[in-house]
BAPAVO-571313 format. One record per residue (C-alpha): residue in three letters; x, y, z. Coordinates in steps of 0.2 Angstrom, whole numbers, plus 2048, in hexadecimal, padded with zeros to 3 digits. Example, Ala and Ser with C-alpha at 12.3 -4.5 7.8 and 13.67 -1.06 7.14 Angstrom:
+------+-----+-----+-----+
: code :   x :   y :   z :
+------+-----+-----+-----+
:  ALA : 83E : 7EA : 827 :
:  SER : 844 : 7FB : 824 :
+------+-----+-----+-----+
***
This chain:
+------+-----+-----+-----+
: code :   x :   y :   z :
+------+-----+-----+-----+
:  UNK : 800 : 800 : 800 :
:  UNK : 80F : 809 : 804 :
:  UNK : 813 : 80A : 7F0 :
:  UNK : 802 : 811 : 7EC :
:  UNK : 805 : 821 : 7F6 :
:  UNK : 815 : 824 : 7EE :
:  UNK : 80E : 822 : 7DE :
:  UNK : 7FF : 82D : 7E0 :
:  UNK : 80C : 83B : 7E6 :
:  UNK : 815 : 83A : 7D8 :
:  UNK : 807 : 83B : 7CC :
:  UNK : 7FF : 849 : 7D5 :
:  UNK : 810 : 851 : 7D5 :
:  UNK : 812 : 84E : 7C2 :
:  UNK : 800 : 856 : 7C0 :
:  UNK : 806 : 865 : 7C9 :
:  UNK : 816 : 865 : 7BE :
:  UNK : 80A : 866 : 7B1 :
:  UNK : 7FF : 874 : 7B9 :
:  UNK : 80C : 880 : 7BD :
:  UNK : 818 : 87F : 7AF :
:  UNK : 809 : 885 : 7A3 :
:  UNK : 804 : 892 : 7AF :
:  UNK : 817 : 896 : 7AF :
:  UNK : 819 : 898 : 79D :
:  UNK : 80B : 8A2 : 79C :
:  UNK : 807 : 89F : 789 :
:  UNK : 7F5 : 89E : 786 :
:  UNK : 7F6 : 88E : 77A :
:  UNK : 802 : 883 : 788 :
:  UNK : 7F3 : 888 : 795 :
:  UNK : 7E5 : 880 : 789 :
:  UNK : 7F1 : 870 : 785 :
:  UNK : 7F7 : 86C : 796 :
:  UNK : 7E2 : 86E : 79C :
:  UNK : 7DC : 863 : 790 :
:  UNK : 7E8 : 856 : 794 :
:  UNK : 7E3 : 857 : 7A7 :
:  UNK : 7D1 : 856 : 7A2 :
:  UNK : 7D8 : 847 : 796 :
:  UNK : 7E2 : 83F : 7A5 :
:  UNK : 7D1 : 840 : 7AF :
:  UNK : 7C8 : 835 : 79E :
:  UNK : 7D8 : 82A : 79D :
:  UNK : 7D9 : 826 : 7B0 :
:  UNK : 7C7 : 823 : 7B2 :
:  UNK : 7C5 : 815 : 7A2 :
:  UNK : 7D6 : 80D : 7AC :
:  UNK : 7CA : 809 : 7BD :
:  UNK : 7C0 : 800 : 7B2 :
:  UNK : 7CB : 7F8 : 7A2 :
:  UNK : 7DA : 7F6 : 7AE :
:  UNK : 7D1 : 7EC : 7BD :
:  UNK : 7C5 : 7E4 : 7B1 :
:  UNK : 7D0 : 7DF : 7A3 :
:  UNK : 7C2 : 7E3 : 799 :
:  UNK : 7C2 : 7F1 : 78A :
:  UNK : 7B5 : 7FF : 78C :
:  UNK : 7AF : 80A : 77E :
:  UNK : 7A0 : 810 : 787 :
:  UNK : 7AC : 81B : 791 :
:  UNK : 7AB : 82B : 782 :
:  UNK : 799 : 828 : 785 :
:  UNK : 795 : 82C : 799 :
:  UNK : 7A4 : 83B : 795 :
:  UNK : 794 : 841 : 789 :
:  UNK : 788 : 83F : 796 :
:  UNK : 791 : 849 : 7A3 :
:  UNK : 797 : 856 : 798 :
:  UNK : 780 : 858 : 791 :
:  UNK : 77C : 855 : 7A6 :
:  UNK : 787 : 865 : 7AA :
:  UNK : 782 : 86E : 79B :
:  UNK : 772 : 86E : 79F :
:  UNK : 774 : 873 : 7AE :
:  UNK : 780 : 880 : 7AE :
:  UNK : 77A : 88B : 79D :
:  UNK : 774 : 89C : 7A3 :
:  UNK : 75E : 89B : 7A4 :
:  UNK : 761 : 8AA : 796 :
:  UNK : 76A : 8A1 : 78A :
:  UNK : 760 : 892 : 78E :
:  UNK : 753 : 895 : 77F :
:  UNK : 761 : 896 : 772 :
:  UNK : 76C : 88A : 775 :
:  UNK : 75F : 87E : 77D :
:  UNK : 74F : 883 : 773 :
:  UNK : 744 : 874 : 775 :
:  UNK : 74B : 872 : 786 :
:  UNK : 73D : 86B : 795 :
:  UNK : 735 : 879 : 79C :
:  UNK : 73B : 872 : 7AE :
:  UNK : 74B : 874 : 7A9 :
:  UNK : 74D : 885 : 7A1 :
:  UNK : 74E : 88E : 7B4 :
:  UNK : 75A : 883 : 7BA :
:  UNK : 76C : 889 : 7BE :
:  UNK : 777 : 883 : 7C9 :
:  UNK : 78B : 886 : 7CB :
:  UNK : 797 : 87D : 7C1 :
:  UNK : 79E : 873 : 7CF :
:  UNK : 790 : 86D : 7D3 :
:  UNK : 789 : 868 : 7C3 :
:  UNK : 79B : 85E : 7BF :
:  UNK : 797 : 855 : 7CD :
:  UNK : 784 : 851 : 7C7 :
:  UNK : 78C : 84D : 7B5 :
:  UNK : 794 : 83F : 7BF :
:  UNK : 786 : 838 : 7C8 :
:  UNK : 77C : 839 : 7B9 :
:  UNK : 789 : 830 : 7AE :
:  UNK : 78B : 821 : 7BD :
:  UNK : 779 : 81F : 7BF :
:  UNK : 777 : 81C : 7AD :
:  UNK : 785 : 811 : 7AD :
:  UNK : 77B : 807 : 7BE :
:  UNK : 76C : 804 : 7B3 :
:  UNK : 772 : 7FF : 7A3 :
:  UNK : 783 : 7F5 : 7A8 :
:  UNK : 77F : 7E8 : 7B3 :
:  UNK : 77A : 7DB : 7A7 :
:  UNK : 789 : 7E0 : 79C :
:  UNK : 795 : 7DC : 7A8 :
:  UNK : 790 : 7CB : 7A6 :
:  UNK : 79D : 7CA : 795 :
:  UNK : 7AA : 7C6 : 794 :
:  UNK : 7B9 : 7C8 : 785 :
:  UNK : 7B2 : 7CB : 773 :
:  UNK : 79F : 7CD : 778 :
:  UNK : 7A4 : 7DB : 785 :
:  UNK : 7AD : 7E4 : 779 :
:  UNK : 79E : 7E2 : 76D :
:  UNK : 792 : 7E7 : 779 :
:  UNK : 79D : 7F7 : 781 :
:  UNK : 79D : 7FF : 76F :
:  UNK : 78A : 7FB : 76B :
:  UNK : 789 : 804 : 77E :
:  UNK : 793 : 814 : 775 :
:  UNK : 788 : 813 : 766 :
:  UNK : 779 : 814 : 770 :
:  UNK : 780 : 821 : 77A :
:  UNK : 785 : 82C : 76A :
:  UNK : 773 : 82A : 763 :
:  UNK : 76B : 82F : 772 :
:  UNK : 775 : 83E : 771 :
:  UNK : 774 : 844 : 760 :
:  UNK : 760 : 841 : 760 :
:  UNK : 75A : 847 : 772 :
:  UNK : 759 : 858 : 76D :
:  UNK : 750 : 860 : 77C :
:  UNK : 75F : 85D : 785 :
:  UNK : 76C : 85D : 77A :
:  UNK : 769 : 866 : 76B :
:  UNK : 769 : 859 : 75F :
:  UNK : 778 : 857 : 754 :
:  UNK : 77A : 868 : 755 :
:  UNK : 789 : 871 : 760 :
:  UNK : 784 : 876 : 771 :
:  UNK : 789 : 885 : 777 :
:  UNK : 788 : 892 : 787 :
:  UNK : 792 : 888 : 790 :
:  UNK : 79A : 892 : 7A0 :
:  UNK : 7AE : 892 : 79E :
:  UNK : 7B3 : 88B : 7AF :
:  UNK : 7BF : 87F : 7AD :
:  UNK : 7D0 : 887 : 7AE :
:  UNK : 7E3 : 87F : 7B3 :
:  UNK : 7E0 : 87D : 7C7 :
:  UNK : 7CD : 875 : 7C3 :
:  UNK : 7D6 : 869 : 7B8 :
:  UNK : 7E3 : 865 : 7C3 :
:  UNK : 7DA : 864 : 7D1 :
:  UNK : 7CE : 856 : 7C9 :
:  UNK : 7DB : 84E : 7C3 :
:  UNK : 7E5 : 84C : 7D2 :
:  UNK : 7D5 : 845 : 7DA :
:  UNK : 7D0 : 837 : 7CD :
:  UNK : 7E3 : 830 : 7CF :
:  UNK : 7E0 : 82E : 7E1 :
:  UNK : 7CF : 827 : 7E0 :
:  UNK : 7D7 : 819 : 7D1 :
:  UNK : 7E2 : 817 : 7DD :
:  UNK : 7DB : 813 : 7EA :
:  UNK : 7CD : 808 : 7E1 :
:  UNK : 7DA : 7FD : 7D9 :
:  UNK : 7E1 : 7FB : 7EA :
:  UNK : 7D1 : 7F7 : 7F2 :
:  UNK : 7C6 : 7E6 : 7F5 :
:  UNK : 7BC : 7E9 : 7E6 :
:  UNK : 7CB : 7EE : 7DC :
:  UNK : 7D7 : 7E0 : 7E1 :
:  UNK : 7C8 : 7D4 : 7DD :
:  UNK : 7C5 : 7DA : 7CD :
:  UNK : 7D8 : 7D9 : 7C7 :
:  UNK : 7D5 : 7C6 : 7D0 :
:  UNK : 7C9 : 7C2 : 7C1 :
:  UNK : 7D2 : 7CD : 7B6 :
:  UNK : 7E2 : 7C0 : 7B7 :
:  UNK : 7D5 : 7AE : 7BA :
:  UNK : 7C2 : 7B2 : 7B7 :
:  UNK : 7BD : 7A1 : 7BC :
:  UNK : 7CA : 7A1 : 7CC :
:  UNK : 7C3 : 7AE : 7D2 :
:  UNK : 7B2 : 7AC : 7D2 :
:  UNK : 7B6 : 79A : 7D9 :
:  UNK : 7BE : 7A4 : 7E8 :
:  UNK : 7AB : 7AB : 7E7 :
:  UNK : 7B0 : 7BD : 7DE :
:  UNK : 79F : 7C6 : 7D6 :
:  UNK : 7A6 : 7C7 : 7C9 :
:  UNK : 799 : 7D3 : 7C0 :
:  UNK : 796 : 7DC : 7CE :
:  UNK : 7A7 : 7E1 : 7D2 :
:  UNK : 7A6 : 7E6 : 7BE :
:  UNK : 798 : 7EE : 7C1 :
:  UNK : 7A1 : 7F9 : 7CF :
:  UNK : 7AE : 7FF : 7C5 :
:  UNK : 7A5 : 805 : 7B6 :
:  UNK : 799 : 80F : 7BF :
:  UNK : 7AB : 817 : 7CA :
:  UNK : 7B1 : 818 : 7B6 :
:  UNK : 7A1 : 820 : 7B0 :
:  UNK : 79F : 82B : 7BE :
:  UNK : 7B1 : 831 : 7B9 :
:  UNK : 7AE : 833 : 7A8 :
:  UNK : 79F : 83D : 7AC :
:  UNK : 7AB : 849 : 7B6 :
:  UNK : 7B8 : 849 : 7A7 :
:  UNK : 7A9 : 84F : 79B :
:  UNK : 7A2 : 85C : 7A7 :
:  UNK : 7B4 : 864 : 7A7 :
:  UNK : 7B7 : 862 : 795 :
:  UNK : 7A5 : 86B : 791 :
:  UNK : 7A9 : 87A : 79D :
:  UNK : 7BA : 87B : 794 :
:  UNK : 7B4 : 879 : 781 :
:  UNK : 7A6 : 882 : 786 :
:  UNK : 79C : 87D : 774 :
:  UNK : 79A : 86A : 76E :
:  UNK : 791 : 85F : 766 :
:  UNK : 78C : 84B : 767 :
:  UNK : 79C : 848 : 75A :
:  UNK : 7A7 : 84D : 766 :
:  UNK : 7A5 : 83C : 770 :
:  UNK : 7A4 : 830 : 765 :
:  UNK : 7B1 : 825 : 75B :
:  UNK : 7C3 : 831 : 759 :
:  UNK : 7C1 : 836 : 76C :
:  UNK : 7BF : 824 : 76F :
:  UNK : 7CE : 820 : 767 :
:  UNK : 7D8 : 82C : 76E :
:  UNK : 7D3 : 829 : 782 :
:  UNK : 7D6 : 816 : 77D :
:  UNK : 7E7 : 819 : 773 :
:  UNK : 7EB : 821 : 783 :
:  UNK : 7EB : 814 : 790 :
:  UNK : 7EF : 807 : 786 :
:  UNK : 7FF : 810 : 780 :
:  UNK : 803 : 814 : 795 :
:  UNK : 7FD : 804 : 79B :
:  UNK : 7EA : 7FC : 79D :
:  UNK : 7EF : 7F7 : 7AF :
:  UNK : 7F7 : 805 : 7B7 :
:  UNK : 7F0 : 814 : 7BC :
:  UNK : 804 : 81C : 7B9 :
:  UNK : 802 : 815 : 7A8 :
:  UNK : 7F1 : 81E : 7A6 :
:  UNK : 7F9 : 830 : 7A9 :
:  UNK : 807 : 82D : 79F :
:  UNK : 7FD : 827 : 791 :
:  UNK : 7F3 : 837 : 792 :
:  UNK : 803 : 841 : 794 :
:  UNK : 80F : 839 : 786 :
:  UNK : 7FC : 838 : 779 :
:  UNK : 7F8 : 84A : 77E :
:  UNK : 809 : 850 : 778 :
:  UNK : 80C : 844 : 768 :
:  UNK : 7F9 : 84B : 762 :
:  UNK : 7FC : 85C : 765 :
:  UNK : 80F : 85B : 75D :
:  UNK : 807 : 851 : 74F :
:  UNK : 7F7 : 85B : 74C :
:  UNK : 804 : 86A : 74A :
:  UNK : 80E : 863 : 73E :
:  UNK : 800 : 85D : 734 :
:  UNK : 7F9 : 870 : 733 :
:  UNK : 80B : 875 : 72F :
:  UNK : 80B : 86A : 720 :
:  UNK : 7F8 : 86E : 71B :
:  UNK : 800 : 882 : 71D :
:  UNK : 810 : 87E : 713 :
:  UNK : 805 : 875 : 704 :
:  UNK : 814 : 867 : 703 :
:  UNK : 80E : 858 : 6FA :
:  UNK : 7FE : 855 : 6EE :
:  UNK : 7F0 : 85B : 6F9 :
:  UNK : 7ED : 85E : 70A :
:  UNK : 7F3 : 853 : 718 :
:  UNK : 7E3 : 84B : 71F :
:  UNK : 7E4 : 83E : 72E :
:  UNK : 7F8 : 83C : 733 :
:  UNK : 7F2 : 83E : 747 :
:  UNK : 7E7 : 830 : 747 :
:  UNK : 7F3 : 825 : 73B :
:  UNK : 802 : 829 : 745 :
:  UNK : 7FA : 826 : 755 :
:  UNK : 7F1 : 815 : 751 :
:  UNK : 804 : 811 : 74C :
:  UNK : 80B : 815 : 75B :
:  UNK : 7FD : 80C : 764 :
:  UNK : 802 : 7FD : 75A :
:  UNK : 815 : 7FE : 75C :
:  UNK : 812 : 7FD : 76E :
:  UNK : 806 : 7EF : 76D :
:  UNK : 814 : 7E7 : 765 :
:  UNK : 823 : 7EA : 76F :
:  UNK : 81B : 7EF : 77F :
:  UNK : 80A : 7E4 : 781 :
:  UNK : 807 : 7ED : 792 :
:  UNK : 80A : 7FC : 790 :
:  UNK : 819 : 807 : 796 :
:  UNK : 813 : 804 : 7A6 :
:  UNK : 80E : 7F2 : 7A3 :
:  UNK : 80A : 7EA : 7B8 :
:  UNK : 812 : 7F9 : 7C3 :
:  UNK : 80F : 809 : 7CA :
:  UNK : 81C : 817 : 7CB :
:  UNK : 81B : 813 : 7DD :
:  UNK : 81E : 800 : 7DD :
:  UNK : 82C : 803 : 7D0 :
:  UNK : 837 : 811 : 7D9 :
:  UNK : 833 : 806 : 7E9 :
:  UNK : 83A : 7F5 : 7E2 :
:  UNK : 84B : 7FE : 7DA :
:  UNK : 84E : 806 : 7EA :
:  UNK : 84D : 7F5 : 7F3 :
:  UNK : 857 : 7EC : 7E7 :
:  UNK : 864 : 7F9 : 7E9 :
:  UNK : 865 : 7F7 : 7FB :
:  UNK : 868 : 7E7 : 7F8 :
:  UNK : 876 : 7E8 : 7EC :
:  UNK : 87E : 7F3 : 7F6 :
:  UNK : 87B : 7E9 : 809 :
+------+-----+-----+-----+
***
């Protein structure tokens, strides 16, 4: 246990490295990068309660970010601007305003409680078939979206949105997820979980419930992700249902499977080393589109260079860079070894 508070003080102190050194530089475009990688880290981190204990691949995870990022809308547009940007909104609703904070926090509950209902059968899966049904759970989520217009405006962008998610939010929440995976993964249900992850039938012949610890972590990953959309919305400030759907999907993914599925360290450096290569790439593929080099313009590197990284790593690294260890556990087992050496 010892491990686990070393590594969540080293993750919080790389989140403040993060934090302050933009808020050094004092260059507008740093600030925006750096904040949407914490709210990135928060998605990343979030998906890892429930892929890396479970073992099992969720692309629902976009989806409950959508839900949080509507719930807190809703809930946070100014009654005036209501009418335009909500126009077929329910007339309950159209009085109602509440603070940011404390609509992010409602964008979670709403996100888990979603995920409590609808779940539970689907942690029954396993392998192929929960895969299957996690996307068909994504598609579901992405129509309801695009269609319910009272609440969401359709396919059209929502807009209104208070701009309240700065640097120290971000960090803040960030900081505060790492603990919570933390200490999830080291608790009962978490220990449990990895239990079936490794031997499903062992463990539930040790008498694990094996769907219900499932269960359990998705709704922790949901309510997360619900969080993670709320800060994103009050950040962007104007979205539509597109934005969670298949490239963000792909990106959150690409990100802790690249870090490491098992680690909570390997989620935050995914989101870390990913935030970086997609804003280095994205800036040279506009660099190129500027320049006219070539036949035409330059349509898709990110994504191509990113899905090959992710399968260079797949290769090479199956794990991860941070495949079975936290930070923690890693600087704690090279110190030992050094005493030894040395005694």
């Amino acid at each position: 246990m010892k491990h686990s508070y070393l590594t969540a003080l080293i993750l919080i102190a790389v989140i403040a490295v993060i934090a302050v050194g933009s808020q050094v530089l004092g260059i507008r475009l740093y600030d925006r990068i750096a904040t949407n990688l914490l709210i990135s880290l928060v998605l990343v981190v979030g998906l890892q309660t429930f892929m890396g204990n479970s073992g099992l691949l969720s692309f629902a995870h976009i989806g409950f970010m959508g839900l949080g990022a509507y719930t807190s809308a809703v809930l946070t547009i100014p009654a005036q601007m209501k009418g335009m940007a909500l126009p077929d909104l329910y007339e309950f609703m159209k009085a109602v305003e509440v603070s940011p904070l404390l609509a992010m926090f409602a964008a979670g509950l709403v996100a888990a409680v979603v995920a409590a209902v609808v779940a539970y059968p689907l942690m029954r899966l396993s392998d192929a078939a929960a895969v299957i049904t996690s996307f068909a759970l994504l598609v579901v989520l992405y129509t309801v979206m695009n269609n319910w217009s009272a609440f969401t405006n359709g396919p059209r962008t929502l807009f209104g949105l208070p701009k309240t998610t700065d640097m120290p939010i971000a960090a803040i929440v960030a900081a505060v997820v790492v603990v919570v995976a933390l200490f999830f993964k080291e608790s009962r249900t978490g220990k449990l979980l990895r239990a079936s992850r490794e031997d499903e039938v062992a463990a539930a012949a040790l008498g694990a419930d094996i769907p219900h610890l499932r269960w359990r972590a998705f709704i922790l990953a949901a309510f997360i992700a619900g969080i993670g959309g709320a800060l994103w919305g009050h950040f962007i400030t104007s979205f539509a249902p597109k934005a969670f759907y298949l490239k963000e999907t792909f990106l959150i993914i690409t990100m802790l499977v690249i870090g490491g599925a098992n680690t909570v360290t390997g989620a935050v450096a995914g989101a870390i080393l990913v935030t970086f290569a997609y804003e280095g790439l994205r800036g040279t593929e506009g660099a190129l589109n500027a320049t006219a080099v070539g036949a035409g313009q330059v349509v898709g590197l990110t994504e191509i260079v990113l899905a090959l990284a992710m399968i260079a790593v797949m290769i090479v690294k199956p794990g991860g860079l941070f495949p079975n260890r936290e930070i923690g556990h890693i600087l704690t087992r090279t110190r030992r070894e050094k005493e030894i050496a040395t005694s």
